[in-house]
C-alpha positions in Angstrom: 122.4 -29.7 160.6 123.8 -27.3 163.6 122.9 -28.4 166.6 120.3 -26.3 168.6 119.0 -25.0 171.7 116.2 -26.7 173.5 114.3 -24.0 175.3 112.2 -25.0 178.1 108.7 -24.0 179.1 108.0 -21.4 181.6 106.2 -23.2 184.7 103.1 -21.5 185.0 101.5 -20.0 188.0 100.8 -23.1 190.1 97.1 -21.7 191.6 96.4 -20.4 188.2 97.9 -24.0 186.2 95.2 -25.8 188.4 92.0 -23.3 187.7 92.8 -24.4 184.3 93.5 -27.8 184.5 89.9 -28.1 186.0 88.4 -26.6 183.4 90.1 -28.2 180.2 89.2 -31.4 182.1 85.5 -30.5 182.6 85.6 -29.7 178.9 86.9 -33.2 178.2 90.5 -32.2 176.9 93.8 -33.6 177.9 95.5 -31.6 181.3 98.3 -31.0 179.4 96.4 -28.3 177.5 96.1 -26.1 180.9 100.2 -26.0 180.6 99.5 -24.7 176.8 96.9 -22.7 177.5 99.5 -20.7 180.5 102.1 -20.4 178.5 100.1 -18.4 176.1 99.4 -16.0 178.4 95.8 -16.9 179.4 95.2 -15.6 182.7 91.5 -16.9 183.9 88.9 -19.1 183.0 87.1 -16.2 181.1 89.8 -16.0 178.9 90.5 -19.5 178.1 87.0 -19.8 177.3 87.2 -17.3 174.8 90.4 -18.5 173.4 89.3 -22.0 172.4 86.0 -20.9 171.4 86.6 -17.5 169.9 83.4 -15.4 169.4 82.4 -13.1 166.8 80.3 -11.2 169.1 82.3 -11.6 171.8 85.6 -10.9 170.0 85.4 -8.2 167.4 84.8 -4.7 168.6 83.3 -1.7 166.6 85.0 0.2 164.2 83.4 3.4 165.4 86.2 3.1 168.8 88.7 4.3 166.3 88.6 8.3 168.2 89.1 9.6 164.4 86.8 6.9 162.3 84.0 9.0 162.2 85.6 12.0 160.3 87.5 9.7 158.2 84.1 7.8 156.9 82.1 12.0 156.6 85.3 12.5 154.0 85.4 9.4 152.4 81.3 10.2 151.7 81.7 13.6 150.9 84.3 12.5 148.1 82.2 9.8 147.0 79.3 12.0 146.5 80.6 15.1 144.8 82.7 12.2 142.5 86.2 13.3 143.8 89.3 11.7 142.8 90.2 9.5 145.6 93.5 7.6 145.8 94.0 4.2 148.0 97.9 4.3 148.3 99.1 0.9 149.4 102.4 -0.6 150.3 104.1 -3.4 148.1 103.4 -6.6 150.8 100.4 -8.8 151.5 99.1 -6.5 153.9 99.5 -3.4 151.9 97.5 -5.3 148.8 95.2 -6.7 151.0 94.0 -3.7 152.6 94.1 -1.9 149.8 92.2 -4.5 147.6 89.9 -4.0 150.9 89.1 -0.2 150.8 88.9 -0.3 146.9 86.5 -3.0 146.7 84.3 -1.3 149.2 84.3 2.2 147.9 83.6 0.9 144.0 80.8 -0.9 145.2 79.1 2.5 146.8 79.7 4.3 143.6 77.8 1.9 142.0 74.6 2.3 143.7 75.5 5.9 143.8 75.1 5.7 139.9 78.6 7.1 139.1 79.3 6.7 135.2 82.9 5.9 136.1 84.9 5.1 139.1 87.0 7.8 140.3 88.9 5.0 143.0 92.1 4.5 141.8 95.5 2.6 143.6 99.1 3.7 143.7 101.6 1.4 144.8 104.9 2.1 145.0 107.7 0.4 143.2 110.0 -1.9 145.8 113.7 -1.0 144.2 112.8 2.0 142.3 110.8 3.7 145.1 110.8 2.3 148.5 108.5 2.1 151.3 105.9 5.0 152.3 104.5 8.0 150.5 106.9 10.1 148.6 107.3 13.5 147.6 106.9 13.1 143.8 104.1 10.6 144.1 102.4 13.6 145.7 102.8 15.7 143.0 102.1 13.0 140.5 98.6 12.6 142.1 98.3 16.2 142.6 99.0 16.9 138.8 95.9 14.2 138.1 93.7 15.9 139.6 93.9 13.8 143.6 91.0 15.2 145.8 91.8 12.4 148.5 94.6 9.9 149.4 93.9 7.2 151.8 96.7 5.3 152.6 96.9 1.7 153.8 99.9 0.5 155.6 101.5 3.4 155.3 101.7 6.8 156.4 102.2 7.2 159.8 105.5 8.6 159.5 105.2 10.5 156.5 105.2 13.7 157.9 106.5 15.9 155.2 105.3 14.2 152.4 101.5 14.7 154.0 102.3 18.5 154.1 103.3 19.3 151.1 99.5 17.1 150.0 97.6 19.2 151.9 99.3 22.5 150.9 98.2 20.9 147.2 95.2 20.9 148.3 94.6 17.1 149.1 93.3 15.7 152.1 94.8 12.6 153.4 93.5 9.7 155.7 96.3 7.1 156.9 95.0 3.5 157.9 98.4 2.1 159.5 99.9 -0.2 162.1 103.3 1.0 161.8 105.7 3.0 164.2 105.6 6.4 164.7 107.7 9.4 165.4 106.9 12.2 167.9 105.5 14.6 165.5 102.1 13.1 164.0 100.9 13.8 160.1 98.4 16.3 159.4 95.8 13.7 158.1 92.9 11.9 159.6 94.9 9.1 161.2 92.8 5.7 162.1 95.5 3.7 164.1 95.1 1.6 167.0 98.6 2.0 168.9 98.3 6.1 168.7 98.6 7.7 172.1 94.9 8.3 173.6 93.1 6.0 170.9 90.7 4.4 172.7 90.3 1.3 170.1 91.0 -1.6 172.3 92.7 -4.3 170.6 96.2 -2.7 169.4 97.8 -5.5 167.3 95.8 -5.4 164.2 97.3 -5.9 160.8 97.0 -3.3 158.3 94.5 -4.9 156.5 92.6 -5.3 160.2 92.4 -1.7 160.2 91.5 -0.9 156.5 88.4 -3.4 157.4 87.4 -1.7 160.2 87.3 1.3 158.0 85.5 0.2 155.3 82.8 -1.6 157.4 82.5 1.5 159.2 81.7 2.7 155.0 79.6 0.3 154.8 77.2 0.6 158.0 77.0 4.4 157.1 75.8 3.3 153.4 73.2 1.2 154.7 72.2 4.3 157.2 72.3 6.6 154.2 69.7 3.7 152.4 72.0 2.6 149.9 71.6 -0.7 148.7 74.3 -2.3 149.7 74.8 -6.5 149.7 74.0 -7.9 152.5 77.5 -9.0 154.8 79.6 -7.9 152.4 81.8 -6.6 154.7 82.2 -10.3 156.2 82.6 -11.1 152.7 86.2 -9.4 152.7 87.5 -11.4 155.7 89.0 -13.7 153.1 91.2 -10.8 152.3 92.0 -10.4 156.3 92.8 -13.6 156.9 95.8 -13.5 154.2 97.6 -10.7 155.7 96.2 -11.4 159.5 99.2 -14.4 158.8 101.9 -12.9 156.3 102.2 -9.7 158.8 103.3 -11.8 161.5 100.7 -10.2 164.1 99.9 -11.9 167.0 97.0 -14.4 166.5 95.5 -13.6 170.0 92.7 -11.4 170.7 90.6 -10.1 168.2 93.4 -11.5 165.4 92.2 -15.1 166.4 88.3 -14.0 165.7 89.4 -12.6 162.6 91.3 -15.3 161.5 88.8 -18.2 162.5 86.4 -16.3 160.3 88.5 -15.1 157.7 89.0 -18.7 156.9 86.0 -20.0 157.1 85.2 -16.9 154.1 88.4 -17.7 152.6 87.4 -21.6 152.2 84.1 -20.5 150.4 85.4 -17.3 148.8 83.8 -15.5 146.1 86.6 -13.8 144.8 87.9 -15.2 141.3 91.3 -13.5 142.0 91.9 -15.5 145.6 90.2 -18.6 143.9 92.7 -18.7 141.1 95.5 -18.1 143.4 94.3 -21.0 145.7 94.4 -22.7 142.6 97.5 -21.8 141.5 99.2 -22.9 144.3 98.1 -26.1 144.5 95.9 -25.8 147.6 92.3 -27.8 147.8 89.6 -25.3 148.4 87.5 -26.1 151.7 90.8 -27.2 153.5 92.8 -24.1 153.4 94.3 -23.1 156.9 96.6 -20.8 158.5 99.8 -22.7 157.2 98.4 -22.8 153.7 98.4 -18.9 153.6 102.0 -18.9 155.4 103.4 -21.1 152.7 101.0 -20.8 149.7 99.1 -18.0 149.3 101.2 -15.0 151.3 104.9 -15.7 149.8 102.9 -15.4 146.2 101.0 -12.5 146.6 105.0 -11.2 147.8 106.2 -12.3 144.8 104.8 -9.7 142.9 106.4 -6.9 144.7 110.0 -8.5 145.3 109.9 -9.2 141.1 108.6 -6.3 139.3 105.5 -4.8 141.2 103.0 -5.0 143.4 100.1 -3.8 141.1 100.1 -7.5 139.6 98.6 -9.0 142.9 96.3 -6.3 143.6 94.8 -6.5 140.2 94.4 -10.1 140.9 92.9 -9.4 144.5 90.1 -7.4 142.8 89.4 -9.4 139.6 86.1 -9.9 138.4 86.0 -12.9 135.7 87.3 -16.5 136.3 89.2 -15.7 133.0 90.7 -12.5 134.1 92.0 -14.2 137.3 93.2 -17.0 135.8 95.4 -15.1 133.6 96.3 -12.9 136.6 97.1 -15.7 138.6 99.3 -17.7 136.1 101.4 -14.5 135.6 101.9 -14.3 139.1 102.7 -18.5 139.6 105.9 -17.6 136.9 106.9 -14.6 139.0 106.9 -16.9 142.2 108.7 -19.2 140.3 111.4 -16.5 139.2 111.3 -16.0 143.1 112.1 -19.1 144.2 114.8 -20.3 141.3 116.8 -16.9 142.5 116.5 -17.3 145.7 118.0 -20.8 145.1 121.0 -18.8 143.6 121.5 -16.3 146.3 121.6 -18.8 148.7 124.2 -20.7 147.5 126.2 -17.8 146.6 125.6 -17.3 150.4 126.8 -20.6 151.4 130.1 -19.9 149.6 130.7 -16.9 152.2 129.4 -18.5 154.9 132.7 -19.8 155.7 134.4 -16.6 156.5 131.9 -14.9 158.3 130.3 -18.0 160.5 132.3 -17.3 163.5 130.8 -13.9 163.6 128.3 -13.1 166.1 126.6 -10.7 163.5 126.8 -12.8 160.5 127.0 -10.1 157.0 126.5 -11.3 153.4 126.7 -9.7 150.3 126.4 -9.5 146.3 126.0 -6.4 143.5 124.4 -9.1 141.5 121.6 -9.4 144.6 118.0 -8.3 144.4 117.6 -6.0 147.2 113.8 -6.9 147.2 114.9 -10.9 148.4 117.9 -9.9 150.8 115.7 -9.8 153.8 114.6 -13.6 153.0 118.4 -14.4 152.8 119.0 -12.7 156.5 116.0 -14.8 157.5 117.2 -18.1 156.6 120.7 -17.5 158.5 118.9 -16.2 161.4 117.0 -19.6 161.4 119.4 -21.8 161.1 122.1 -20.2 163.0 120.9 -18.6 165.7 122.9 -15.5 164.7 121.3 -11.7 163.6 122.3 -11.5 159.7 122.2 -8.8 157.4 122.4 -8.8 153.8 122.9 -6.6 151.0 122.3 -6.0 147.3 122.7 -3.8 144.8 119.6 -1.7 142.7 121.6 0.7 140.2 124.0 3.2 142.5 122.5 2.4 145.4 123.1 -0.7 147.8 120.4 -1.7 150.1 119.9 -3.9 152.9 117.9 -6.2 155.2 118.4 -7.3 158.6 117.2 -10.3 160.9 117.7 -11.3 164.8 115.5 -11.7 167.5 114.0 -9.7 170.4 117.6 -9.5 172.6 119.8 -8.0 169.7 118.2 -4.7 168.1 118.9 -5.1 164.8 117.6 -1.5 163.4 119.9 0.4 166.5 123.3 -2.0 165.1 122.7 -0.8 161.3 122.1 2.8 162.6 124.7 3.3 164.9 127.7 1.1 162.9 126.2 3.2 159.3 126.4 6.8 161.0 127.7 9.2 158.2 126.8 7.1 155.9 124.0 5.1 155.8 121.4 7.5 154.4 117.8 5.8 154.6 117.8 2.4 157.9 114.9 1.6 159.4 112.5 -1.2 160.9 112.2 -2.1 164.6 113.8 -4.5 166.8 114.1 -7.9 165.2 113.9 -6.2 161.3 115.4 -3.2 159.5 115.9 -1.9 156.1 118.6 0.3 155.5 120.9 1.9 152.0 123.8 3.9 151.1 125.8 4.6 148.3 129.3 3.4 147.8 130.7 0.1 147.3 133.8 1.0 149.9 131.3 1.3 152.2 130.1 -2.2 152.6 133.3 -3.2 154.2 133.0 -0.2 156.4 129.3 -1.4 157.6 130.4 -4.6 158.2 133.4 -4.1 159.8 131.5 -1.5 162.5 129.0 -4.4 162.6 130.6 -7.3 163.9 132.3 -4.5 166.9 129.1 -3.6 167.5 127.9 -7.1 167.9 130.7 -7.9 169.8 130.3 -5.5 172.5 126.6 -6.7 172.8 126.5 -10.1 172.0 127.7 -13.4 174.3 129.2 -15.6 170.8 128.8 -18.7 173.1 124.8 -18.2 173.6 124.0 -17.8 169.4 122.9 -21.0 168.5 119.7 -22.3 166.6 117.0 -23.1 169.2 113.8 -24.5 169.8 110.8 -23.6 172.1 109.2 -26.6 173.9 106.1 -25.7 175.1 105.6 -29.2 177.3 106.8 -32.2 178.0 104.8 -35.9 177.8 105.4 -38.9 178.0 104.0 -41.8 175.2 101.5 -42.8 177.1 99.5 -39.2 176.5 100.4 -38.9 172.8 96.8 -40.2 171.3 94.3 -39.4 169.6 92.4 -37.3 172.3 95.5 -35.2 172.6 95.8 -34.4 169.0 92.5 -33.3 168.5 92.6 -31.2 171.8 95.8 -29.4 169.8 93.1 -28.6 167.2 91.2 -26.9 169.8 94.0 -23.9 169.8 93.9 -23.0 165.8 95.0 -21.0 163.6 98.5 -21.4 164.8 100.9 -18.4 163.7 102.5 -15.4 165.2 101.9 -15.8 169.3 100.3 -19.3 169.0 102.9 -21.3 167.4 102.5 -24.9 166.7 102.8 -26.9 170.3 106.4 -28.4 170.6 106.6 -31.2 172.8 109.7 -33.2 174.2 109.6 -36.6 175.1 112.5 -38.1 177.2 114.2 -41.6 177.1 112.9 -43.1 174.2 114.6 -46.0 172.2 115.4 -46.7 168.5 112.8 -50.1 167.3 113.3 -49.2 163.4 114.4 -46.4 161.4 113.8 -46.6 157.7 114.4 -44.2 154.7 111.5 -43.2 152.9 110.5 -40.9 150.3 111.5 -41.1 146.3 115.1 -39.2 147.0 115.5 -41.0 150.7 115.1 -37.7 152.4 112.7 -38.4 154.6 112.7 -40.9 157.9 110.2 -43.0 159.4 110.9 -44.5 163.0 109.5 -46.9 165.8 110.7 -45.7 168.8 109.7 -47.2 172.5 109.6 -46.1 175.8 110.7 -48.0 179.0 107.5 -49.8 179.5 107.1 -51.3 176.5 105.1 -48.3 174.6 105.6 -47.1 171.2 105.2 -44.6 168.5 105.6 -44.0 165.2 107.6 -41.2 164.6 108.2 -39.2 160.6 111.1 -37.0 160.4 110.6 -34.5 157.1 114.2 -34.2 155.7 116.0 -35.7 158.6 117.8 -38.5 156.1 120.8 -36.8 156.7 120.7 -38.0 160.6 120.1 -41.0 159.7 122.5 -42.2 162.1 121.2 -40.2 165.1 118.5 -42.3 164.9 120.1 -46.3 164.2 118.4 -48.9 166.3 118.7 -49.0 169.9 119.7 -45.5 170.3 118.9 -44.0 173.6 116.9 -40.6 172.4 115.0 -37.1 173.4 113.1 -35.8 170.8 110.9 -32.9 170.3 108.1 -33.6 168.1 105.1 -32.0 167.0 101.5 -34.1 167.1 99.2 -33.9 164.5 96.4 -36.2 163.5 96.7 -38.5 160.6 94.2 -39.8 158.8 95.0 -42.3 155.9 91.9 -44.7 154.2 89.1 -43.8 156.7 91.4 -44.4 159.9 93.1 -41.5 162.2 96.1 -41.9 164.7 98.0 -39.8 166.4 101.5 -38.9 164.6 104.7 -37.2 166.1 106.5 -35.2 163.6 110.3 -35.0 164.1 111.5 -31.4 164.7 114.4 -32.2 166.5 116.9 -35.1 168.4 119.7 -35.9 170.4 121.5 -38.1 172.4 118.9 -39.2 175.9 120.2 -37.0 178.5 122.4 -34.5 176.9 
């Protein structure tokens, strides 16, 4: 295991640390969450309030802020009533199906009580290898050609500038419900999107899905206005839906995020939906217990599977199935996709491994196969960048054309590298700051990429600083890790994206016991003491390979997460390993 990089908190504001140590305090918490509660940028007391205690009415804001909400809901109607053909356009991710599955449900439901013999909602998603990302010119004339009165698209759009023209010189209007980047010139559409310049929506970090709710409970307060008979919340009914993507997007889970979440799990734990109860199901999750980490590691990366194996339509069907037996068969086709997913994942990273050798003293680390999918090389540039510290790309091959992913973090800009080192020849590369996607045609010219790479990253990178690291966000000592503590840490769920997990380091601890456990020994559980005498019980998930970091009476720092553990009716405190060394190094 490479060693890594222990990253110490910022010290908060010292007038502003104490406002809020008095009031975690007065609500009976631990100080220490004050420190947490700084570093995660809460400013006053207001705030911190809101945060551990997010509020529906407090938190979410009206979907009628969007400046162009209202004419996109008068179209949507108008469509709906005169039975136009209307096309929800998705992308191939979690978000993209989510929303989508979001806007479809909603507007099916209003031709229902609108009496419409047939529904004239229909979905396009792209293909991942075969297509790409966005809207494309032949789709447009595909959907033109079957008659496409309206296309809505969900996470997508923004930037599809051309492709939007050529619809409405076809004759088909277009609303865009995005998140994405943008480009100086704007699409000729009806474009609901919280980061545009002059949008007066104020929270601007919602998922796609976010926004493709907003939209359609915008639909669904103007049914209710128009006296349709619509179910009663069922727009709060689609926050399961929300809280999937809300995660796998990687948004922040701050602000109205956090609300949504909260609530999109509490929906998501009592959901309705046979296709998200066969997938919670499938993935071996207990219903009523599901939380943000159970999305991040169960539901999202199989709802991605479709899309990375053979296409995205398979989840989205399963998103809006409407028999147990119909999502059950959905859902198991998915689990052997997943499956697929994973057993060549296994094969791509050890055929990784093998080059890892020759490329490890790199500060741009570049990998490469023709027998890669192109729709898992991102996930292979995302374990390097983990574990290395290092930006990676890699590459695969889809017919005559090879295409690539890149990783790295907020100080290298990892879409600017592949541009400027693939000028000439890099046809299609884009993404933003800490991802990119990016193709060209010849094999010669992988060498050539990777070669104008690594000078690239050499002229902008300091080799010696590229390591693996980890973010404390405090330091205790053993004599605070209890109970109270741990179910303080609850107090700041769902953890993802802006509100990671708390890391905390504890100093000067010594070795009591160290045991193997687990059926293949790859697991460690530990006694470790302090100074005066106090101890702890420390697991250390796949940390049997350091077995001898931790032998008995080693002097150690650790970081450690704290959860609560609760085994036959009793509940402790319990530090998981993350990381170790030497006591003072």
């Amino acid at each position: 295991m490479m060693k890594k990089r222990w990253n110490p908190p910022q010290e908060p504001d010292g007038e502003l640390l104490g406002q809020l140590t008095d009031f975690v305090v007065s609500q009976g918490m631990p100080p220490v969450l004050a420190y947490l509660l700084a570093n995660r940028g809460i400013a006053d007391i207001e705030e911190a309030r809101h945060f551990l205690e997010p509020s529906w009415d407090g938190g979410v804001h009206k979907p009628w802020l969007f400046r162009q909400m209202k004419p996109a809901v008068e179209r949507v109607f108008t469509a709906l009533e005169n039975q136009e053909k209307i096309v929800i356009h998705g992308d191939y991710d979690a978000d993209g199906v989510t929303g989508s599955a979001v806007v479809i449900t909603t507007l099916r439901e209003i031709e229902k009580h609108l009496g419409c013999p047939v529904s004239n909602v229909s979905s396009y998603i792209p293909h991942r290898d075969k297509e790409g990302y966005g809207l494309h010119e032949e789709t447009v004339r595909s959907l033109a050609g079957q008659g496409a009165n309206l296309i809505i698209t969900v996470d997508c759009g923004i930037a599809s500038v051309e492709e939007i023209a050529l619809a409405r010189s076809l004759g088909i209007d277009v609303i865009v419900l995005d998140h994405h980047q943008f480009g100086e010139v704007l699409p000729d559409a009806i474009l609901v999107h919280p980061k545009l310049e002059g949008e007066e929506y104020p929270f601007k970090h919602l998922a796609a899905v976010g926004v493709a709710w907003k939209f359609a409970t915008a639909v669904y307060e103007t049914a209710l206005e128009k006296g349709i008979d619509m179910p009663e919340g069922f727009d709060k009914w689609m926050l399961d839906l929300v809280a999937i993507a809300t995660v796998t997007d990687m948004v922040p889970l701050l602000g109205e995020n956090r609300v949504l979440e909260k609530y999109g799990l509490m929906v998501m734990n009592k959901t309705r939906r046979p296709g998200l109860r066969a997938l919670i199901r499938a993935s071996g999750q207990t219903p009523g217990e599901l939380d943000a980490q159970s999305i991040a590691f169960g539901l999202g990366p199989r709802i991605n599977a479709a899309g990375r194996m053979d296409h995205a339509s398979l989840a989205l069907d399963l998103m809006l199935a409407e028999t147990d037996e119909a999502a059950a068969e959905l859902a198991a086709r998915l689990e052997e996709q997943n499956r697929g997913r994973q057993n060549l994942m296994k094969t791509m990273l050890a055929e990784a491994e093998t080059q890892l050798a020759t490329v490890e003293q790199a500060p741009l680390l570049s990998f490469w196969s023709e027998s890669w999918q192109p729709a898992l090389v991102g996930l292979v540039a995302g374990k390097y960048l983990d574990r290395t510290g290092k930006p990676t790309i890699a590459i695969g091959r889809h017919g005559d054309r090879w295409v690539g992913s890149g990783r790295s973090y907020a100080f290298f800009d990892i879409t600017e590298a592949v541009r400027r080192a693939g000028e000439g020849f890099v046809t299609h590369v884009g993404g933003h700051v800490q991802a990119c996607g990016f193709s060209f045609g010849a094999e010669s010219q992988v060498d050539t990429l990777i070669h104008k790479l690594d000078l690239y990253a050499r002229e902008n990178l300091v080799v010696d600083d590229l390591m693996p690291f980890v973010n404390v966000d405090a330091e205790v000592d053993l004599g605070q890790v209890d109970l109270k503590l741990a179910d303080a840490l609850g107090r700041l769920q769902p953890f993802g994206e802006g509100n990671r997990k708390p890391l905390f380091m504890i100093r000067d601890l010594e070795v009591a016991a160290c045991d193997l456990v687990g059926q293949t020994h790859k697991h460690v559980r530990c006694v470790l003491r302090d100074a005066s005498g106090r101890k702890t019980k420390v697991i250390g998930f796949n940390f049997g390979t350091r077995i001898d970091e931790l032998s008995f009476g080693r002097k150690l720092d650790i970081v450690v997460e704290i959860d609560v553990n609760e085994w036959n009716g009793r509940r402790e405190a319990q530090c998981k390993l993350v990381d170790v060394r030497e006591a003072g190094s």
